[in-house]
N, C-alpha and C positions, 0 to 999 in steps of 0.2 A: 727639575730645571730651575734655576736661578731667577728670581724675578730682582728688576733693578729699574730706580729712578735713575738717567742719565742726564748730568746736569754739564752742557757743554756751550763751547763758545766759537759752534762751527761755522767757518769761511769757506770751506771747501768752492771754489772756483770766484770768490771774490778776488779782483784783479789786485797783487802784492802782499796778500794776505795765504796765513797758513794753510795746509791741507789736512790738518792729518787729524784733527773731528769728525771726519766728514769718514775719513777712511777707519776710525776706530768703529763710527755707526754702522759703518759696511760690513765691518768684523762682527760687531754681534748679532747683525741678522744673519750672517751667512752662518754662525755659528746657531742658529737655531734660539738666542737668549730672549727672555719673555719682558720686552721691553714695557713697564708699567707706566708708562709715560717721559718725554723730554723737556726738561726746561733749560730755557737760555740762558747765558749769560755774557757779559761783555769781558772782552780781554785783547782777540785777538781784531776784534773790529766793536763798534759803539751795539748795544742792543737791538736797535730798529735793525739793523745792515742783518746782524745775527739772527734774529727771529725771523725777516725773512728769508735770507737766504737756506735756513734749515728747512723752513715750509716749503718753499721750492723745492730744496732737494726730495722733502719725503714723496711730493707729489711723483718728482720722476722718477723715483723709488717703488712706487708702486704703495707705497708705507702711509698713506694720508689718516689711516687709521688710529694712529699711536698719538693717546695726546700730546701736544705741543704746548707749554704755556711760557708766554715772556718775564723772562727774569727782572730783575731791583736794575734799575738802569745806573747806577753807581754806587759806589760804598757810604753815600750819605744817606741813601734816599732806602729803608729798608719793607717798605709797603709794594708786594707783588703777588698776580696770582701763580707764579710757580712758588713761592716761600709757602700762601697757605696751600697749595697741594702737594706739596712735600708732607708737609702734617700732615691732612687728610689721608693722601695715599698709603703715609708709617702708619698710621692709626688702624684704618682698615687691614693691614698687613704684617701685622704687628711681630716681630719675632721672624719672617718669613719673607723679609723682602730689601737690598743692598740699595747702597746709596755710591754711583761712581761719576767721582766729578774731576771735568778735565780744565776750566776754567777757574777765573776768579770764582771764590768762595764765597762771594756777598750771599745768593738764596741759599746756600746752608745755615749761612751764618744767622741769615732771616727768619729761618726757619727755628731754629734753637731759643730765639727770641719769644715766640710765638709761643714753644716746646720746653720747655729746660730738660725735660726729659728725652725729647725724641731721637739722641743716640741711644740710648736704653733701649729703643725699641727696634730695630736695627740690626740685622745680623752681622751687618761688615761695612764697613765703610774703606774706598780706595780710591785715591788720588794721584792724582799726577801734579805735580810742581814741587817746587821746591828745591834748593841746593843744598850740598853739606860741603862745596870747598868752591871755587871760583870756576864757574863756565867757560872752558875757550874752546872754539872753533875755528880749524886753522889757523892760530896765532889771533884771531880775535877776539875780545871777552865779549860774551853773550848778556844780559840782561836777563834776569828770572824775570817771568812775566806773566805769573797766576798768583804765587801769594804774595807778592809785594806789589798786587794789584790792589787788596785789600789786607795789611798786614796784621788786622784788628781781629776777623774774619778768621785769617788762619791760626793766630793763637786760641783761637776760644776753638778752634776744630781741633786742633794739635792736644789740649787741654783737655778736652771735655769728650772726643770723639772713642768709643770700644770697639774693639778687635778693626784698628785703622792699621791701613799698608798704604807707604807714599812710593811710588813710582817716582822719583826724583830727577832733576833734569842730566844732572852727573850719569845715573845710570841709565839713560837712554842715549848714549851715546853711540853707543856699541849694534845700536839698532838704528845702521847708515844704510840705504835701500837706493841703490844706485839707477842711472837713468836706465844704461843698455842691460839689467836683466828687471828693470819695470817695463820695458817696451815686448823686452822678449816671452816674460810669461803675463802680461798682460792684454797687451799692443796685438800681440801677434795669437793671440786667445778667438778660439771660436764662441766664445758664451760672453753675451753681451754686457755682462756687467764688467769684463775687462779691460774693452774697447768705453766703456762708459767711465771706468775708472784713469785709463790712461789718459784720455779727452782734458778731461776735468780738472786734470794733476799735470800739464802739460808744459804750464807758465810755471810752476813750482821749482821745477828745475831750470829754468831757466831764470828766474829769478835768485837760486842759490849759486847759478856760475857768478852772474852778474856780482852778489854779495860778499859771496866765501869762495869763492874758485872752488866752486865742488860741482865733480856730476851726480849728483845723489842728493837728497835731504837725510834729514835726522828723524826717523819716524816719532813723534815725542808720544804723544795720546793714543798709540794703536798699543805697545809695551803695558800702558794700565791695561788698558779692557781685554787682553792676551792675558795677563795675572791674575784679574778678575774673573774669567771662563776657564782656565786651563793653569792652575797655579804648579804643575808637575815641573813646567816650562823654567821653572825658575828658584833660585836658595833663597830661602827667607834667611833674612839678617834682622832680627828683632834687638831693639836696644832703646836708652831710654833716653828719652828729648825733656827738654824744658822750655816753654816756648819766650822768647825774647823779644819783644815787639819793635825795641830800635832795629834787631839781623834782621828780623821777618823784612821790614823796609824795604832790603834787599834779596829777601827771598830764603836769608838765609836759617837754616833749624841748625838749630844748638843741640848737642848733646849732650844727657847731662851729666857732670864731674865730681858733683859736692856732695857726701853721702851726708844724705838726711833731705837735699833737696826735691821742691816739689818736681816731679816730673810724670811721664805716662811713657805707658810701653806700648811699640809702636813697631811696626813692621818695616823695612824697607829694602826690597826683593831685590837679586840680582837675576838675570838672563842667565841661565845654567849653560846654554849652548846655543850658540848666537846662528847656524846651520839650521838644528832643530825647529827654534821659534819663528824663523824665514820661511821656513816650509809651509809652518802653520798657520802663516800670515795671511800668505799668497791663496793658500787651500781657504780660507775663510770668506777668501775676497769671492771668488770664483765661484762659492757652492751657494751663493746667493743668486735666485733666479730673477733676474729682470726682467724677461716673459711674460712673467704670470700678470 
């Protein structure tokens, strides 16, 4: 079994804020993954909002056990106890334990500081952000809003990070999860974590008709931690980036063109069957017991 530091920027049920941290955490418990600990990070809501609302969650999660540490509260400031437990936890782990981060990069990037080595020690590293052509949703352009949270950050992870696969916002597209069959296998679910899932996720969709005239969100962070547990799910497209810190600004990874330049080889997954990985979503959410 997988063991993995989950370095996330979950809002799940803060009011106009994302869900789908909250629902990738759902997914590796249900999936049985050996969570070594979570730390926070800012992106989709400020630190403090973040750090508590994941305590919260764990608690009604049943989950209080699984360290929790508050991440660097911006890209200036790189002093946190998740960065030195990042070290600590690669160190003790060394060789045998994945790093999946679905937020800004600032405590990776912290942590490397601390490490210059400690992607070295690392079995895999997988993220979610990033674009490689312009985001629209329904005629709208979208904003990357993980690495061009911290665009310094993601070049030195882009750079520096081995056997990394980026979940990009481009290909989470395709993993649209609509209201009326979130209601119908979850809503209408006899096992409480689906009634507790739907609860939770409830403003989500009503927040994206209000936005984008959609009855559905964009699942973005549940596509990583799905590639991360269960990579059958999906074709690697490995190719080689050069990181650019003006695109990064915007989120954007370059890829690289100039033979002789410096770049790193880099994974970045497609959804093999958009059916298939639904299935597995849903089964992931549900075989997580809230009972206990």
């Amino acid at each position: 079994m997988k063991k993995v530091i989950f370095d996330c920027d979950n809002t799940m049920g803060v009011t106009d804020c994302d869900v789908d941290d909250g629902l990738a955490l759902i997914y590796l418990l249900g999936k049985g993954v050996d969570i070594g600990g979570i730390t926070t990070t800012y992106g989709n809501s400020d630190i403090e909002t973040v750090y508590a609302n994941t305590s919260k969650m764990l608690k009604e999660l049943g989950r209080s056990d699984i360290p929790l540490l508050k991440g660097c509260a911006n890209r200036y400031n790189l002093k946190s106890e998740a960065a030195d437990f990042i070290v600590e936890t690669v160190h003790a782990h060394k060789g045998n334990i994945s790093i999946l981060a679905t937020g800004s990069l600032t405590n990776l990037y912290a942590a490397y500081n601390l490490d210059n080595a400690i992607f070295d020690q690392v079995s895999e590293v997988v993220l979610m952000g990033g674009i490689t052509q312009e985001l629209i949703i329904n005629g709208k352009v979208l904003d990357e809003l993980n690495f061009a949270c911290d665009p310094v950050a993601a070049a030195c992870i882009l750079k520096n990070a081995r056997n990394l696969s980026i979940i990009t916002g481009n290909n989470c597209l395709n993993a649209f999860f609509t209201d009326q069959e979130f209601k119908s296998r979850l809503g209408a679910s006899d096992r409480p974590i689906g009634h507790y899932i739907s609860q939770k996720c409830s403003y989500w969709f009503e927040n994206m008709m209000a936005r984008f005239n959609l009855e559905g969100f964009h699942n973005w962070d549940v596509v990583a931690v799905a590639y991360f547990v269960n990579p059958s799910l999906f074709e690697d497209a490995p190719t080689n980036v050069t990181p650019n810190l003006e695109k990064l600004q915007r989120g954007l990874i370059t890829h690289s063109t100039k033979q002789g330049e410096l770049s790193n080889r880099i994974n970045i997954p497609i959804i093999h069957n958009l059916t298939t990985f639904t299935d597995d979503v849903y089964e992931a959410w549900l075989n997580f017991d809230l009972s206990k």
